[in-house]
C-alpha distance (Angstrom), angle and dihedral (degrees) to the residues before:
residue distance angle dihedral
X1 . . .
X2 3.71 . .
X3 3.87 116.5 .
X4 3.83 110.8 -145.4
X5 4.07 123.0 -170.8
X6 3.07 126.2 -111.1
X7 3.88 127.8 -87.5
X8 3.86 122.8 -142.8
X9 3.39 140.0 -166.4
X10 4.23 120.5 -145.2
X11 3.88 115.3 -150.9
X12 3.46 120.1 -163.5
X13 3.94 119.2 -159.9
X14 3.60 139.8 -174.4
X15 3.77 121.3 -158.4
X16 3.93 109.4 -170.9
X17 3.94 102.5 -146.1
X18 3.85 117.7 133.6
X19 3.59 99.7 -133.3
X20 3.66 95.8 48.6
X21 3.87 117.7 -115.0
X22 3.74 113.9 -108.4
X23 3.83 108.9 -110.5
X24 3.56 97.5 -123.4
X25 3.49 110.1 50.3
X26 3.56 87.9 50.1
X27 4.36 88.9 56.8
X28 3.34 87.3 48.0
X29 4.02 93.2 55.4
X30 3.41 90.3 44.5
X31 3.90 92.2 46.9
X32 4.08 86.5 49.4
X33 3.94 87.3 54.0
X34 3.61 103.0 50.1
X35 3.40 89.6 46.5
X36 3.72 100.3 51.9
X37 3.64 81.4 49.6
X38 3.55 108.5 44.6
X39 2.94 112.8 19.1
X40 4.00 132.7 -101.9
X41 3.85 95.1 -93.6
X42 3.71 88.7 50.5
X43 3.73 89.9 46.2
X44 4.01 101.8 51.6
X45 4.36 84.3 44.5
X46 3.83 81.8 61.8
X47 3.63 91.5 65.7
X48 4.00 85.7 -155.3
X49 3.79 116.8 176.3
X50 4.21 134.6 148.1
X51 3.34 120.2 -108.2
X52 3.49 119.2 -137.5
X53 4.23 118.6 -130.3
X54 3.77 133.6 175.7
X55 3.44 98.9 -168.1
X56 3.88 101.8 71.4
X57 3.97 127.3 57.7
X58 3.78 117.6 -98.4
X59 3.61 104.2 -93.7
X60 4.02 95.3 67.4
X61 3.84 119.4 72.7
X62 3.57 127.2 -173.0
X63 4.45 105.9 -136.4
X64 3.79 111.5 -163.4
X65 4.02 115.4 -152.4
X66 3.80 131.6 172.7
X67 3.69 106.5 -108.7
X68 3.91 98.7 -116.0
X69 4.37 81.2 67.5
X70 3.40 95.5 44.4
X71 3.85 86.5 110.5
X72 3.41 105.0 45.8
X73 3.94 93.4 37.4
X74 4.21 76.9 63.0
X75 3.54 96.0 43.6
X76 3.78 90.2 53.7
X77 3.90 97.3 42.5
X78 3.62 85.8 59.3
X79 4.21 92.6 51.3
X80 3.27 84.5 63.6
X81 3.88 117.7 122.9
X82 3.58 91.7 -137.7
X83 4.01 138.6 68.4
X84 3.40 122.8 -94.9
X85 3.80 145.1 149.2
X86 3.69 127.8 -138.5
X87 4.02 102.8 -135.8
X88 3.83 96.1 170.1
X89 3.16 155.5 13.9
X90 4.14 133.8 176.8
X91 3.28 145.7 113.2
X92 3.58 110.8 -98.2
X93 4.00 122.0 51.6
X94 3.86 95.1 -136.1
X95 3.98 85.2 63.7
X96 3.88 91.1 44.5
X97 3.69 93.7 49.8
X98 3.92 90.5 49.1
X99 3.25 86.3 51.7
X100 3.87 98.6 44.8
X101 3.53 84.9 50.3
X102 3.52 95.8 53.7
X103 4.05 91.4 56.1
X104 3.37 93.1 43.9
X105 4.29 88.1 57.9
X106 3.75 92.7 48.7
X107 3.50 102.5 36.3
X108 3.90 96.8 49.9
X109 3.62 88.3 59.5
X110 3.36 103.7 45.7
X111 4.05 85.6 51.0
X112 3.64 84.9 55.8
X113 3.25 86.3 56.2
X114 3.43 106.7 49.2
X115 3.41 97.6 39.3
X116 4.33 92.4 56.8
X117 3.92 104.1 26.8
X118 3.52 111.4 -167.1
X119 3.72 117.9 -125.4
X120 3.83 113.7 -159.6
């Protein structure tokens, strides 16, 4: 019997709220979701958790899943009663954060520039 490791999946999301959403309640929704949908079994074989970051702002979290749940970790991000956007996913967090960082760059500025529209 060969023992292989274990493959991941890292899921970056954005929730656009203006007083940013406090990192645990929103796990904890998300953790009542997947359960009501899958299942507990299913839910504890995800091996689902948050990861904590310092370098982005507070309204982006970083969800780590084992690759088998990738599916229905998506499937129950998007049950969610709230709004969010699905920035990234891969399987290493160096690639994540690139591409976090990324969004972050383009989507500040075109906030800036929706929020003051020049009118010339």
């Amino acid at each position: 019997m060969t023992l292989t490791k274990k493959k991941f999946r890292y899921i970056t999301i954005y929730v656009p709220y203006d007083p940013p959403l406090d990192p645990g309640k929103f796990f904890d929704e998300f953790s009542r979701r997947y359960t009501e949908v899958f299942g507990a079994i299913e839910y504890f074989n995800s091996l689902s958790r948050l990861i904590k970051t310092k370098d982005f702002n507070n309204n982006i979290f970083i969800l780590k899943c084992n690759l088998d749940s990738l599916s229905s970790t998506l499937i129950s991000l998007y049950l969610l009663h709230q709004e969010l956007i699905i920035v990234s996913i891969s399987g290493t967090l160096k690639q994540v954060k690139k591409n976090t960082n990324l969004f972050n760059k383009n989507f500040a500025g075109s906030q800036l520039l929706i929020k003051n529209p020049s009118f010339e």
